[in-house]
C-alpha positions as CSV (number, residue, x, y, z in Angstrom):
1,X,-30.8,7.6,42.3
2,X,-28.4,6.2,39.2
3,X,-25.0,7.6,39.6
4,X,-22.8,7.9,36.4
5,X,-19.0,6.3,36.7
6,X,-17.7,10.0,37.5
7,X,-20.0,10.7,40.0
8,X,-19.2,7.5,42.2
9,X,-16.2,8.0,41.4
10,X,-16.0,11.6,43.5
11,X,-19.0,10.0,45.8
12,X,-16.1,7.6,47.1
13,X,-13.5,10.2,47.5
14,X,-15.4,12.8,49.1
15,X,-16.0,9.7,51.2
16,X,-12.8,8.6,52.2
17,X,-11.2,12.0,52.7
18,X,-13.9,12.9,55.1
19,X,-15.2,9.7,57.0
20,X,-13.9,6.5,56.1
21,X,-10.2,7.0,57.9
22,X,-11.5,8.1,60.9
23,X,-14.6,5.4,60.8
24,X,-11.8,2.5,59.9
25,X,-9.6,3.5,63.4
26,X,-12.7,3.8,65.6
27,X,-14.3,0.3,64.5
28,X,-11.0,-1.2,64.8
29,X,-10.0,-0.6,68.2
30,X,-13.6,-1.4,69.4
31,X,-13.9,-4.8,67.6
32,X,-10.4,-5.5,68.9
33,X,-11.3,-4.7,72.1
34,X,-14.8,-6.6,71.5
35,X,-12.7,-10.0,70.5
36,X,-11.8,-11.6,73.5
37,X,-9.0,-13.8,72.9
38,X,-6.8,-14.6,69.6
39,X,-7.5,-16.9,66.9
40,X,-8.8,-17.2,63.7
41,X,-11.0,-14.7,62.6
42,X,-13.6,-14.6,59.8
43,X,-14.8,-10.9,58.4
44,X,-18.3,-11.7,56.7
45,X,-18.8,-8.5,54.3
46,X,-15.3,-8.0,54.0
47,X,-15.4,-5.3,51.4
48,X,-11.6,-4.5,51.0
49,X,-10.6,-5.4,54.5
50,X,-9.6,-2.6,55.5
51,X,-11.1,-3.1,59.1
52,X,-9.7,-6.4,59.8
53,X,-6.5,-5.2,58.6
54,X,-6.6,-2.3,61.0
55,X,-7.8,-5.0,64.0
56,X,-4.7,-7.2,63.2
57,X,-2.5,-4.3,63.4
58,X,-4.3,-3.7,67.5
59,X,-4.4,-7.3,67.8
60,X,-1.5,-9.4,66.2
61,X,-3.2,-12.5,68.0
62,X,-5.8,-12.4,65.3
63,X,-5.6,-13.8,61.6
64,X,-8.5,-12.5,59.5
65,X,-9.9,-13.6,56.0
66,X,-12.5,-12.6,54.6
67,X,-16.0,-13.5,52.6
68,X,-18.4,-10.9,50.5
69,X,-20.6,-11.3,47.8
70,X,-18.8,-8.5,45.8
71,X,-15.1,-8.9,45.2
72,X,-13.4,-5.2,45.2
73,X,-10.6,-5.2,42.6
74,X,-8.1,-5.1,45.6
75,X,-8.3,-5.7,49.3
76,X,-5.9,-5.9,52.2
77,X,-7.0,-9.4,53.6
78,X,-7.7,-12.9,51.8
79,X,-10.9,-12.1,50.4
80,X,-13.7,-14.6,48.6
81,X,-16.8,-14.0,47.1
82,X,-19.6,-16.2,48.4
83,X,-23.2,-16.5,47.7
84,X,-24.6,-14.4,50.5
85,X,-26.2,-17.8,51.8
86,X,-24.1,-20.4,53.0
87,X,-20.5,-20.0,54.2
88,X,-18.3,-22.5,52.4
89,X,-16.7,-23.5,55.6
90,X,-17.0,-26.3,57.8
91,X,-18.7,-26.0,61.1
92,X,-16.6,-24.0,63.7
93,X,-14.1,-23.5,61.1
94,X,-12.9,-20.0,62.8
95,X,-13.0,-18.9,66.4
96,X,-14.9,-15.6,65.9
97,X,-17.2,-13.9,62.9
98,X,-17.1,-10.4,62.2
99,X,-19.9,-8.6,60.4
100,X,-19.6,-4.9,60.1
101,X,-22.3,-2.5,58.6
102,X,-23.6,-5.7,57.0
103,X,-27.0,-7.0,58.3
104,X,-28.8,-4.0,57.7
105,X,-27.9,-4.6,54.0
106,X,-30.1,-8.3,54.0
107,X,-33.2,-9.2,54.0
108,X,-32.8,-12.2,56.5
109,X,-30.1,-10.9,58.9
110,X,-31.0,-13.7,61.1
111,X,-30.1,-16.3,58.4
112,X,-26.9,-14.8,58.2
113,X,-26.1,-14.4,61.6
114,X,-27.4,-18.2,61.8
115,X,-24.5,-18.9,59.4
116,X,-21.8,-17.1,61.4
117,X,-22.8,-18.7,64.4
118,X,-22.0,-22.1,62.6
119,X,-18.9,-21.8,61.8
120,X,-17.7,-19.8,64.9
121,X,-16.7,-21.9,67.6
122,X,-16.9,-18.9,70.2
123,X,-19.2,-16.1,69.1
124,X,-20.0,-13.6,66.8
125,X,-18.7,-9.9,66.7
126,X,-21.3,-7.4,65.1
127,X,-21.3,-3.9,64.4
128,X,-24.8,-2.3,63.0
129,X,-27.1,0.1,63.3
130,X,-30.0,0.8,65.9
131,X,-33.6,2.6,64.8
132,X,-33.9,4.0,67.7
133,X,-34.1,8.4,68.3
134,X,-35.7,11.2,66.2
135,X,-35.2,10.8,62.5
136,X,-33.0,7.7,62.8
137,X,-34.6,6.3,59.6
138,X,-33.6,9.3,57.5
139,X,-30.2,10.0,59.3
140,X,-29.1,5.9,58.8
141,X,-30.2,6.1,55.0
142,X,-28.2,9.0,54.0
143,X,-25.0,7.7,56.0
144,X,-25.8,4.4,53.8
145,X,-26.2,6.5,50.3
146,X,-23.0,8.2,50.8
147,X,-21.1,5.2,52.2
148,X,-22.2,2.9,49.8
149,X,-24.0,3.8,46.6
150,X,-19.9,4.2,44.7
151,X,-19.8,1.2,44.9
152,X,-22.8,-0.4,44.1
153,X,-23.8,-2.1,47.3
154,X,-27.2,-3.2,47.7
155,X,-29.5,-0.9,49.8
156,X,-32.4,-2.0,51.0
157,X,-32.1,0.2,54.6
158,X,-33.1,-2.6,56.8
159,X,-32.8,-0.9,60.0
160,X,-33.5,-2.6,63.0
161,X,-34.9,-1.3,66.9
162,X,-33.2,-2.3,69.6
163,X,-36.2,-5.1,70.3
164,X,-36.2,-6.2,66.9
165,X,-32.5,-7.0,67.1
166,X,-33.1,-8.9,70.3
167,X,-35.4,-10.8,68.4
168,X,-32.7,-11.6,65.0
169,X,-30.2,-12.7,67.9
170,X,-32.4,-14.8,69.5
171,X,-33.9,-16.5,66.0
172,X,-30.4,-17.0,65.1
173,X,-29.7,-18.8,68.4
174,X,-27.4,-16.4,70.0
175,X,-27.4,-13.5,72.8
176,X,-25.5,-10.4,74.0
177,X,-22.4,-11.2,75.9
178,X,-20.9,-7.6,75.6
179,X,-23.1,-4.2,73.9
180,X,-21.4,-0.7,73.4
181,X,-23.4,1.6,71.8
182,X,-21.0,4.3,72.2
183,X,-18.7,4.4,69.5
184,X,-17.5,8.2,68.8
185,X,-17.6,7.5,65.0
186,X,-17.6,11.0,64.2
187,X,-15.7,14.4,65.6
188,X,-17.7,17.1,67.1
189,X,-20.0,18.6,66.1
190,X,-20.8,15.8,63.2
191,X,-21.1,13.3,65.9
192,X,-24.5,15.4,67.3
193,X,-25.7,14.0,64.2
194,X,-24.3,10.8,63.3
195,X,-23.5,9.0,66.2
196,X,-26.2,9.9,69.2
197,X,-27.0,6.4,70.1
198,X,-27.7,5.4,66.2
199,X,-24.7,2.4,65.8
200,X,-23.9,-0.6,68.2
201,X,-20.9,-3.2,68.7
202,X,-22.2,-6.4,70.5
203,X,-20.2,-9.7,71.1
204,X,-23.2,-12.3,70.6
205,X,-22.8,-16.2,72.3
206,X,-24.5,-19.1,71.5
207,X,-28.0,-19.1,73.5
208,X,-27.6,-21.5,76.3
């Protein structure tokens, strides 16, 4: 659906007033919480930082920049577009990768987890989606529309089952240290809706 300037414009605010806050202070404490130890941080799919910047201000331990392959005309961490293929960072150039609500936006997730695991020298921290429970397809896509079509993020809904994710970690060379699928994005009775089961944090390790 094309969306003129005014109507992303309202798309975003309606947004922000009624989700992203609250989805920006969950995320944050559980990819604090999912981050082991301190150290240099990379957020692939930064979009204006506002989640690493919220994770820093949990963990002061952590320093966070960030890569995306849309520049948002400002942004609360170090931000750098890249070509949504290869990180321009040396091998093992940060201790942990972030990469929230991102992989179900590519059409090779596995690639780009293959990428993160490169230049993290101790794993990679992922938030996503899971296909998994009645109308998951159609609840995921409008939670994408809503979240993302203001500001013109590719959606191609590439939502993944649980198996299916098994098999992107394990093509990408990495496995589940840590898993929480219970993240309380939403307040009652919105989370009946919008939460049951249908998002994941996992901590993923290099495959032995």
């Amino acid at each position: 659906m094309a969306l003129g300037t005014q109507a992303k414009l309202l798309l975003n605010r309606v947004h922000g007033r009624a989700v992203f806050g609250r989805r920006v202070r969950v995320l944050a404490g559980h990819l604090a919480t999912a981050i082991p130890t301190g150290g240099a941080v990379l957020d692939l799919g930064a979009g204006d930082g506002s989640i690493a910047r919220a994770i820093m201000a949990l963990r002061p331990d952590l320093a966070f920049e960030g890569v995306d392959v849309m520049l948002r005309p400002a942004t609360q961490i170090p931000v750098s577009v890249y070509d949504g293929v290869t990180l321009p960072f040396a091998d093992g150039a940060f201790d942990y990768v972030t990469i929230v609500d991102v992989l179900h936006h590519t059409d090779d997730p596995a690639a780009v987890l293959a990428e993160a695991r490169r230049v993290a020298r101790h794993g990679v921290i992922v938030k996503d989606h899971r296909l998994e429970g009645v109308l998951a397809g159609a609840t995921l896509r409008f939670m994408d529309w809503v979240g993302n079509r203001g500001h013109d993020v590719v959606l191609p809904y590439n939502y993944l089952s649980d198996r299916q994710w098994d098999g992107v970690f394990t093509t990408a060379g990495l496995v589940r240290a840590t898993a929480n699928q219970r993240l309380a994005i939403y307040p009652f009775p919105f989370s009946l809706l919008f939460d049951r089961g249908l998002h994941f944090v996992a901590r993923l390790v290099p495959a032995a």
